[in-house]
N, C-alpha and C positions, 0 to 999 in steps of 0.2 A: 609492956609499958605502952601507954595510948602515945598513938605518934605524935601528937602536938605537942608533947616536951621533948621528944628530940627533933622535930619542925626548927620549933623557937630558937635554940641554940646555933644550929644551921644557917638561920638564915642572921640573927647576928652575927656567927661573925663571918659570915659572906660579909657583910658589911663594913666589916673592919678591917677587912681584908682590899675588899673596894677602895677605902680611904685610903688603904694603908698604898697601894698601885695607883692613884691617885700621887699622893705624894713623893712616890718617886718619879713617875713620870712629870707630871707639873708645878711642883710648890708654889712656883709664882702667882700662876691663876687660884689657887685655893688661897693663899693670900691676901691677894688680891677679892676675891669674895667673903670670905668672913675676917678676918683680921685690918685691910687697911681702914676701915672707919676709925681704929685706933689710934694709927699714928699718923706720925706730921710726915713722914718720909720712909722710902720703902727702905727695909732690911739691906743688910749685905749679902755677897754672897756664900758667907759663910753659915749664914743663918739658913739659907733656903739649900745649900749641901746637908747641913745639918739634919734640914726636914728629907730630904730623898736617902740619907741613911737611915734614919727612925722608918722609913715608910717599908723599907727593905727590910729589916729588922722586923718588924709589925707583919710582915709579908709572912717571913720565917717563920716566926712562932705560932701565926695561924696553921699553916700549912703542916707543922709539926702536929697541933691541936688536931687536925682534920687525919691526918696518917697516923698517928699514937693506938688507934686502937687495929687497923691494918696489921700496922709492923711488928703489934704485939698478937697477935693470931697468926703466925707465921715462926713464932718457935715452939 
């Protein structure tokens, strides 16, 4: 298989993995950069827990994504 198709996939979801450590670490700042033009007042805190559990969750499943073919060449 030419490397550029398994490249491309890699480095998405580095990506979304990025976001995703991103949002657990800061939601406010990402927030704050694409989301407050929208509203009149910032979220609560339940909204920005909300995003540092998705972002953890988003963490997992990549991370799962990226070791699935590891942990299955090991039985």
């Amino acid at each position: 298989m030419p490397k550029v198709i398994t490249i491309i996939p890699t480095i998405f979801l580095g990506f979304i993995f990025f976001y995703g450590l991103l949002n657990a670490i800061i939601p406010k700042m990402l927030w704050k950069t694409f989301e407050s033009w929208k509203a009149t007042k910032e979220p609560t805190n339940t909204y920005f827990m909300s995003r540092r559990i998705a972002g953890i969750i988003t963490m997992l499943i990549v991370s799962g994504i990226f070791l699935f073919p590891y942990l299955m060449s090991k039985q």
